[in-house]
N, C-alpha and C positions, 0 to 999 in steps of 0.2 A: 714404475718408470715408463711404459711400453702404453700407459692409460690413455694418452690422448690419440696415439699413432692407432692405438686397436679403436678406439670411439669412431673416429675418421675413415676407415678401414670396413667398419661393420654396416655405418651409414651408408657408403658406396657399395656393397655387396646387397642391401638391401632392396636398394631400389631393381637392383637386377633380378630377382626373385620374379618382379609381377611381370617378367616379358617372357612368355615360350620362345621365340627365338629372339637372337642379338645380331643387330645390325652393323654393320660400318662406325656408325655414329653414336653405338650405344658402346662399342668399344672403344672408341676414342675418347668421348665422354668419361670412361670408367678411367682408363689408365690417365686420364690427367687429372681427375680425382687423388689417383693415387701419387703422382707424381708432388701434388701440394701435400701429400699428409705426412710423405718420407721428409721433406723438404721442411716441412712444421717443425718433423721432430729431431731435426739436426743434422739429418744425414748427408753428408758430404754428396755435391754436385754429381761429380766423377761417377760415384757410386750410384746415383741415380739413373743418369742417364743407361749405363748399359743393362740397369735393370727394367725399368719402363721398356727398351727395347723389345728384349728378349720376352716379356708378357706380351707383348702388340703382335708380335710376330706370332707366335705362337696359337693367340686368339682370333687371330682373323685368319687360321687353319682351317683344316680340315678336323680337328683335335675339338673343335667350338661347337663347326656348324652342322655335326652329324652327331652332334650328343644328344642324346633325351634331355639332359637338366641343363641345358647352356649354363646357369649361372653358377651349379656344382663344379660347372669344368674351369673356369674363367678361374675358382677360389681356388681349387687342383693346380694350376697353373700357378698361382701367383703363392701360393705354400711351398712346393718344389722351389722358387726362384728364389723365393728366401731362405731354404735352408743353400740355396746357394750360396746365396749373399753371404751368407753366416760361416760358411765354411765347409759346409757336404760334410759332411764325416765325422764322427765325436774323434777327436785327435790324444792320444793317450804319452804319457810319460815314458821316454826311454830310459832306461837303466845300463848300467853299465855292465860289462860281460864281469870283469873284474870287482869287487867292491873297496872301495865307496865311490856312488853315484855321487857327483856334485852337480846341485842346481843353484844358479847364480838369479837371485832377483835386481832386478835394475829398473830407474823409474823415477820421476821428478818429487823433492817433498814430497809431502802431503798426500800423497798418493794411497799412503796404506803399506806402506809395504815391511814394516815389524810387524804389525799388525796381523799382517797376512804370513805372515813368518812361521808365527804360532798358529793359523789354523791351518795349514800345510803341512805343519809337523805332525799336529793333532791327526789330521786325514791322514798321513802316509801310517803312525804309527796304528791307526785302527787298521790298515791294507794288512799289517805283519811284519812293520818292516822298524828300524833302531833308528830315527833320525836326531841327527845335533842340528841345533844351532847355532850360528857361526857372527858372531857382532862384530864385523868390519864397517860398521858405521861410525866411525870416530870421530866427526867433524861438529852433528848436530848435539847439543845441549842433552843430555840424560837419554840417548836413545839406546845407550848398553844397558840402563838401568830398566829400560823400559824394555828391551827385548827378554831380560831376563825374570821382571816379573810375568811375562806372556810363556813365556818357555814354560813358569813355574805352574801357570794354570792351566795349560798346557798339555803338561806331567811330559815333558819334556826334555832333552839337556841341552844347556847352553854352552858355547865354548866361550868366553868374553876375557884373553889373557890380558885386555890391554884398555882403564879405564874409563876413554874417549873424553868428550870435550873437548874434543881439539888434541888430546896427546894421542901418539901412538901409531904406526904406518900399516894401514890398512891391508895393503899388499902383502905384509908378511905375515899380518895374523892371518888371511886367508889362507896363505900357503903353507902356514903350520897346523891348519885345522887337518890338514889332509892325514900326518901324522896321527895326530890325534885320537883319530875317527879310527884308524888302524889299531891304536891303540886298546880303547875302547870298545870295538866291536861294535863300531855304526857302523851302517850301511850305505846311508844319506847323508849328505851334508848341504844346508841350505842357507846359502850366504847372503845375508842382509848387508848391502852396500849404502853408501849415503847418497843423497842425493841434493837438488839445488832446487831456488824456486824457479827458475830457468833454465833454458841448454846454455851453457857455456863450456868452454876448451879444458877448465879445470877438471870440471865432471866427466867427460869423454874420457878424458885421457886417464882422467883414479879407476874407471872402470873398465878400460881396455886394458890395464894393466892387470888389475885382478884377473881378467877373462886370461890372459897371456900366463899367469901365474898357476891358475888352476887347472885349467881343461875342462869346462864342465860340460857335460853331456847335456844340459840345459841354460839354456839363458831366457830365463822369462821377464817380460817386461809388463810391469804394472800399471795401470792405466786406470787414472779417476773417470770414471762412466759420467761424469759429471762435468767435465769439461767441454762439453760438447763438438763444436765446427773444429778448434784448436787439437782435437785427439787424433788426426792424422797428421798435422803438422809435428806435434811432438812425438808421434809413433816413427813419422819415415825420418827422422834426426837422430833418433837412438838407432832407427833397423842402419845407416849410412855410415854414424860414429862408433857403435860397439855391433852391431849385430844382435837380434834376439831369436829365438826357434819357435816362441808362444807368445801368449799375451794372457792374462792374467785382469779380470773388469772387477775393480772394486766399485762398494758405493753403489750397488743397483737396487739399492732399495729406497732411495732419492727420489725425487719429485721430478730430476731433470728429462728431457726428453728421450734420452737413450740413442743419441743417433750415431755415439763412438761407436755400439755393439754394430752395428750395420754398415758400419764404413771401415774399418781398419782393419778388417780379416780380408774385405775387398779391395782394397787399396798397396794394400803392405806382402799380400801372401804370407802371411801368416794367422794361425789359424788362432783363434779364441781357446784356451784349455780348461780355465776354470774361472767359476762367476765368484765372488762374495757379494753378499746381499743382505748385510746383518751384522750387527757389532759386537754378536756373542761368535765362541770359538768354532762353533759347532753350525755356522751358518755358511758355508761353504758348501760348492758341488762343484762338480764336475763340470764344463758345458758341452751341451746337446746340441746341436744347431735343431735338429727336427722338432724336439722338444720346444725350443725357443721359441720358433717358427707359430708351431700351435698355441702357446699364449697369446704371439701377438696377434693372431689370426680370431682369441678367442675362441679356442676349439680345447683348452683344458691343458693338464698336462696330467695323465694319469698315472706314465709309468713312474714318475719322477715321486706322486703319492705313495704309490706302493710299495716303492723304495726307503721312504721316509715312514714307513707304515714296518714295514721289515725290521729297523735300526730301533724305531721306538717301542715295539712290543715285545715280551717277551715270550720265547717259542716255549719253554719247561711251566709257565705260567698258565699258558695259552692251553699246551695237555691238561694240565691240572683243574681248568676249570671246566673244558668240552669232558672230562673224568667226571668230576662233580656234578655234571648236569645229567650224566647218564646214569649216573647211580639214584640219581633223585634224590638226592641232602639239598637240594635247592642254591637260591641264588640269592646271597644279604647282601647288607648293603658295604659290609668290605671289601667284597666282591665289587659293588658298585664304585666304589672308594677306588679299589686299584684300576680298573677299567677309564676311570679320569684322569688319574694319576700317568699313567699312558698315553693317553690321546693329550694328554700337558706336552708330555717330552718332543710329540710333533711339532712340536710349535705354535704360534695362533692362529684359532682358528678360522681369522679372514682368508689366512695364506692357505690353510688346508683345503678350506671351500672353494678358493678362487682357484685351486689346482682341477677341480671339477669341470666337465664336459658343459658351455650352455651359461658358467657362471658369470661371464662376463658381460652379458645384458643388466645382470645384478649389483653392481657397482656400490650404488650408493645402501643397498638392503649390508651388503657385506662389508661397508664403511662403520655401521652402526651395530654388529657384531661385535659384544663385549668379552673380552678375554678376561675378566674378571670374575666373573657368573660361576666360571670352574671353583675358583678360588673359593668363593661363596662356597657354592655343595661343600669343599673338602674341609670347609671351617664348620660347618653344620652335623657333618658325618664324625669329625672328631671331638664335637662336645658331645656325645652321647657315649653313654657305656658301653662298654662290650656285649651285656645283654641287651641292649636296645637295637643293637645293629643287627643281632641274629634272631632277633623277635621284635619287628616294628610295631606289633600289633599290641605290645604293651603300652604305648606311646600316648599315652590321655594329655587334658590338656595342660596340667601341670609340670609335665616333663617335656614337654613341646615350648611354653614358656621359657622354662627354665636352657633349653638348648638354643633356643632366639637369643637368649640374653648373652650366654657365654659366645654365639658363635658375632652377634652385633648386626643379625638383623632383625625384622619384624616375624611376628609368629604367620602371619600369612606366608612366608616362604618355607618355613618347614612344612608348612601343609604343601603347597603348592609340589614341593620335593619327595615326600612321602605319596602321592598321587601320581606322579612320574613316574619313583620304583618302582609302585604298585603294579603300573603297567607293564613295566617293564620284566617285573618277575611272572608273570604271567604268560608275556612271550617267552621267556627262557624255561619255562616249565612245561608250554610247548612243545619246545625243541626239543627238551630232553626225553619227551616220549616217543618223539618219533617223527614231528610234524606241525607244521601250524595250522589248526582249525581252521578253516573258509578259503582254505586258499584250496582251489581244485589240481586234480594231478599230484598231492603233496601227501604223504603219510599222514594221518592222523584227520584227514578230510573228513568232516562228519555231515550228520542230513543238514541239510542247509544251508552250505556252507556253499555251497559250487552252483553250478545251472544245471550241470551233466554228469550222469557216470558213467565209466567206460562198460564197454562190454562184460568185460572177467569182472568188474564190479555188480553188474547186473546179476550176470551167471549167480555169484557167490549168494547173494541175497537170496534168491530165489531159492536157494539149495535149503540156506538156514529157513528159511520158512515152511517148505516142503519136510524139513524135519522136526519142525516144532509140529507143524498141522498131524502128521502120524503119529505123536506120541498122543496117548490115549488123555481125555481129562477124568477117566475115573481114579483115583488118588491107588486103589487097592489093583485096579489089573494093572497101572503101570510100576507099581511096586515088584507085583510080577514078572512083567517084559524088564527089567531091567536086573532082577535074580535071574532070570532066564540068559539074558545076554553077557551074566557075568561069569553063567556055565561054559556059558560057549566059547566065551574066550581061554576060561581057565584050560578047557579041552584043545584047544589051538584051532577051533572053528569058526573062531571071530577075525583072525588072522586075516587080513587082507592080502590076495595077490599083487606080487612086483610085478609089473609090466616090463618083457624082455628091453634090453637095454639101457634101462633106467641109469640115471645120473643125479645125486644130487648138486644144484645150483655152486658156485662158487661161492657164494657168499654164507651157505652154510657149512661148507667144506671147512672154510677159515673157523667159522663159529665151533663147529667139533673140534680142531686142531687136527 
């Protein structure tokens, strides 16, 4: 969504690069650069202005012109301003001292906002927590039916006493949810109200009633990211008619320019809480503003990967295979099988890679990133047998046909696959001794592999040579020197002195137990 605003964005930072210092006119230049890029991408006037300021001012500091990297600072500057813009502060979910917490969603049509019903439930329930469903939307055509197959996939519950299409008063099923959830032993109750394709008196008034009816500790308002210039008009007419606490961006996984995100946490005082960005349940976060800030800035977003790295792998899996490597039973290819099967649950991998540091010069490389390619291995890896996956090396070219055909591509891609793992098992047999070959500073360093060895590397060498060079090459007197030295130990002569206050290392403390 954020494509064109960061394109425009990276161009203006660039040219800043080739100047050691920044003039007057190189700051003025930049900021009205950036003044047309916010303005490109939708972002409300209002909101412009007092942002443009507060960079201008800023960079024609002292903060500018006593930096080493002027243009590091100027990008310093104008990232802070946007997690201004954004909101400062990731803003989190109040709860109620008593339970049940009710969060009321409110929001024009089309917005999203069933939709988003279920993956709110979906999220609070992964936190720990029993949320219902509550289908006070009785006006639009099958949207109880629709709330309650999302509940279902969900895994959900839905409260829906009353079949909608126009029957049923919204107000009261609200207010008997509350019972309910008492009942039940929910904790959460998140009420899906109806909405219109416009503000009008009728909607105000069906959802101030609810608000009046319930209490809820939340009033989030849902908001198409898609609307663009129109998303503060329609924000400050719900914050004036019913009042909201959040805002809730669907649809940011759109083509549009994004310029709601940047304008209605600035304009309204109220802060951004959670983005959707994706039409499955599970495409839901949290929002960052900082986070946010560095996509559009093109600077990654890593913690947000790591988090998604967290949720999609498994930690008792995870033991079991760094187990398996260390024992040295090696590494097949179901091993290889599950490790895809994981990096799937992350999502695609455009979105994975574009969460990286630097990816965003790579646009059109990571346009042409096939999420399919997975699919392929895991149809490859499962036409073969169970002994072929623990011994590829059976793999002639009969059985490699025969795995092309079942899985429905060409035989050059099982090769092309089996050349990969090969590699790959190779690093992991590595690791499991202790280290990766060539890489210097690393266990398992061997000759060649580095420029340099450290000193205690030196030393050691030198020792083991110095001990080869005195053992004798006659075959019979070193057969002797060595019955001689096995006297001497028998006798407790061979026995090495401890050096007063000796310790062993911690790491083999742990190894003896």
């Amino acid at each position: 969504m954020f494509d064109t605003l960061s394109d425009r964005l990276a161009a203006t930072f660039k040219s800043l690069r080739t100047k050691g210092r920044l003039s007057e006119e190189d700051i003025d230049t930049t900021c009205r650069e950036i003044r047309i890029a916010l303005l490109e991408a939708d972002v409300a006037l209002a909101a412009v202005r007092p942002f443009i300021a507060a960079v201008k001012q800023r960079a024609m500091g002292a903060e500018v012109s006593q930096a080493l990297n002027p243009a590091q600072q100027v990008i310093k500057i104008v990232n802070e301003e946007l997690i201004g813009i954004l909101g400062g502060e990731t803003r989190r979910l109040r709860f109620a001292k008593q339970p049940p917490t009710v969060i009321m969603l409110a929001g024009l049509q089309g917005s999203g906002k069933t939709t988003l019903a279920g993956k709110l439930g979906r999220w609070l329930k992964a936190q720990g927590h029993a949320p219902v469903l509550v289908a006070a939307d009785l006006q639009r055509p099958n949207a109880v039916t629709q709330l309650q197959v999302v509940g279902e996939r969900a895994g959900v519950a839905v409260y829906a006493p009353e079949p909608g299409n126009g029957v049923g008063d919204p107000v009261a099923v609200a207010k008997s949810s509350i019972d309910f959830a008492h009942s039940k032993m929910h904790d959460v109750v998140v009420i899906d109200t109806a909405g219109r394709l416009g503000i009008d008196d009728e909607l105000m008034r069906q959802a101030a009633d609810i608000r009046d009816a319930v209490g809820p500790q939340e009033i989030l308002f849902v908001l198409d990211a898609m609307i663009g210039q129109d998303a503060v008009t329609t924000a400050q007419a719900f914050l004036d008619g019913v009042g909201f606490d959040g805002v809730v961006l669907t649809k940011l996984d759109g083509d549009a320019r994004g310029g709601a995100a940047l304008s209605v946490a600035q304009l309204t005082g109220r802060q951004v809480m959670f983005a959707s960005n994706g039409e499955k349940l599970d495409d839901f976060d949290v929002f960052h503003p900082d986070r946010m800030a560095s996509r559009i800035l093109g600077m990654g977003d890593v913690l947000t990967l790591i988090e998604t790295a967290e949720k999609a792998f498994d930690a008792q899996q995870a033991e079991e295979m760094a187990r398996k490597l260390m024992g040295g039973d090696g590494f097949t290819l179901d091993d290889f099988l599950s490790q895809m099967e994981q990096i799937r649950k992350m999502g695609s991998l455009s979105k994975i890679m574009g969460m990286l540091p630097g990816m965003g010069e790579m646009k059109q490389q990571l346009a042409q990133v096939d999420d399919r390619e997975i699919d392929r291995v895991q149809a490859m890896i499962r036409s073969m047998t169970p002994q072929e996956r623990r011994d590829p090396k059976i793999l002639n070219g009969s059985r490699r046909a025969r795995i092309a055909k079942g899985s429905g591509v060409h035989v050059s891609a099982v090769n092309n696959l089996l050349e990969r793992f090969a590699e790959a098992q190779k690093m992991m047999k590595s690791m499991g001794r202790g280290g990766i070959p060539g890489l210097p500073g690393m266990p398992g360093f061997g000759a060649g592999g580095g420029r340099r060895m450290s000193a205690k590397a030196k030393a050691n060498a030198q020792a083991a040579r110095q001990k080869n060079k005195s053992r004798s090459g006659n075959p019979a007197k070193r057969k002797a020197d060595e019955a001689a030295k096995a006297e001497r130990a028998a006798n407790g002569a061979a026995a090495p002195e401890v050096p007063q206050n000796f310790e062993l290392p911690d790491e083999f403390k742990k190894m003896l137990g």
